[in-house]
C-alpha positions as CSV (number, residue, x, y, z in Angstrom):
1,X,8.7,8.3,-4.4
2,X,6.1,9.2,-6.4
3,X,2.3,8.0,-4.6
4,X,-0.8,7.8,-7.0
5,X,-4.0,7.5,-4.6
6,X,-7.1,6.2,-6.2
7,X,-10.0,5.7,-4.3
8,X,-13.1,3.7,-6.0
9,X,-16.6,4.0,-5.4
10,X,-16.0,6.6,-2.5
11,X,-14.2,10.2,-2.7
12,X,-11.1,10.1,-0.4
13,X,-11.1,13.1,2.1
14,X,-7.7,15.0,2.5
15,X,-6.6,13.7,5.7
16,X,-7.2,10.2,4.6
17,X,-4.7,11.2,1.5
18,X,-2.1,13.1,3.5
19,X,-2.3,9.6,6.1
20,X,-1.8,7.7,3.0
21,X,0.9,9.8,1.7
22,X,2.6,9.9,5.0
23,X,2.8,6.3,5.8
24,X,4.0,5.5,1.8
25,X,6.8,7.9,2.5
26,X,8.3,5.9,5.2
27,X,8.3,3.2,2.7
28,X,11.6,4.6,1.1
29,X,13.5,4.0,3.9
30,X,12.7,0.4,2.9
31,X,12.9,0.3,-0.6
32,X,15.7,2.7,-2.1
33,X,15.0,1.5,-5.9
34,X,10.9,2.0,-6.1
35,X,10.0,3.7,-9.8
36,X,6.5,4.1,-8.7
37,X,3.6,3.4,-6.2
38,X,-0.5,2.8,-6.7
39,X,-2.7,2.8,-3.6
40,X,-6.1,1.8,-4.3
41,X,-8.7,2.8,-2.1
42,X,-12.0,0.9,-2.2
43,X,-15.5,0.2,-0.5
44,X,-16.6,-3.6,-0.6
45,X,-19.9,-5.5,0.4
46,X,-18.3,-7.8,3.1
47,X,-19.2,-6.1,6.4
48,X,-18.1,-9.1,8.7
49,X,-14.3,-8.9,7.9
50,X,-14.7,-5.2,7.1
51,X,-15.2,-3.3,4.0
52,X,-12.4,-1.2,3.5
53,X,-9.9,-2.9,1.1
54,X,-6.2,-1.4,0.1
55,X,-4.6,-2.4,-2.4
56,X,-0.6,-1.3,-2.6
57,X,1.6,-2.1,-5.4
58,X,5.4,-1.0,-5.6
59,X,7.2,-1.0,-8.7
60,X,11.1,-2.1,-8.7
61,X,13.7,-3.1,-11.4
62,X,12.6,-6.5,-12.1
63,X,9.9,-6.9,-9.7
64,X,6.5,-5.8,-8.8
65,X,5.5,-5.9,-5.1
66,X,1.5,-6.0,-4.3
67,X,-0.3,-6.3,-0.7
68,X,-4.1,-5.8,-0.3
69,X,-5.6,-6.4,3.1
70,X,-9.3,-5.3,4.2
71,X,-10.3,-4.1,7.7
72,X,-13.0,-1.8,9.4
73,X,-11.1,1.4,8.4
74,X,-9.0,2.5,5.6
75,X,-6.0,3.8,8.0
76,X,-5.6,0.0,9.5
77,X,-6.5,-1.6,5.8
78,X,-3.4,0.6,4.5
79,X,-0.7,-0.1,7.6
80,X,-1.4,-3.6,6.9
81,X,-0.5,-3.7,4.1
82,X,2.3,-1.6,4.2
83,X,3.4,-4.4,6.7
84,X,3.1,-6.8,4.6
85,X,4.7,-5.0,1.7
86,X,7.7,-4.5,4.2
87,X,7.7,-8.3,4.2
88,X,8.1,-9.1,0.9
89,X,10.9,-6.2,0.3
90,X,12.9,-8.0,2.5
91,X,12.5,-11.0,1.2
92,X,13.2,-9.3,-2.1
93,X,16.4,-8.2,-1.1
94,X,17.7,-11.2,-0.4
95,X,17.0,-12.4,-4.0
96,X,19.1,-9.0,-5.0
97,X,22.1,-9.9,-2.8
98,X,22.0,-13.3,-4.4
């Protein structure tokens, strides 16, 4: 699968891309149609429920899958929503088998 990182209003460092990377990868055992991935990276204002915001959208035949969650760091921001992207493949195969 095919990952494009973007990362707004910060510069991503190379071991938060290769975490990103790494954890997208695992998707595939998931999801064995995906035509692309986006991962977006971004700094808000909201330091109570934490600033880091990831945004994760799957592309599949007939159906685009997107999570965004927001927590104190970027690694925990990105596995949940990975988790919740898990979610809604599953649910989305359901609708397949149908």
């Amino acid at each position: 699968m095919k990952v494009q990182i973007q990362s707004v209003k910060f510069d991503a460092d190379k071991k938060l891309v290769e975490f990103v990377e790494h954890k997208m990868d695992k998707l595939d055992r998931f999801a064995e149609r995906v035509t692309g991935a986006n991962v977006i990276l971004k700094l808000d204002k909201d330091h109570e429920q934490g600033n880091k915001v990831a945004t994760i959208s799957l592309a599949l035949p007939g159906h685009d899958l997107v999570a965004e969650n927001r927590a104190k760091t970027f690694e925990e921001a990105v596995d949940l929503s990975i988790e919740a992207i898990k979610r809604q493949i599953d649910k989305a195969k359901g609708k397949f088998d149908k």
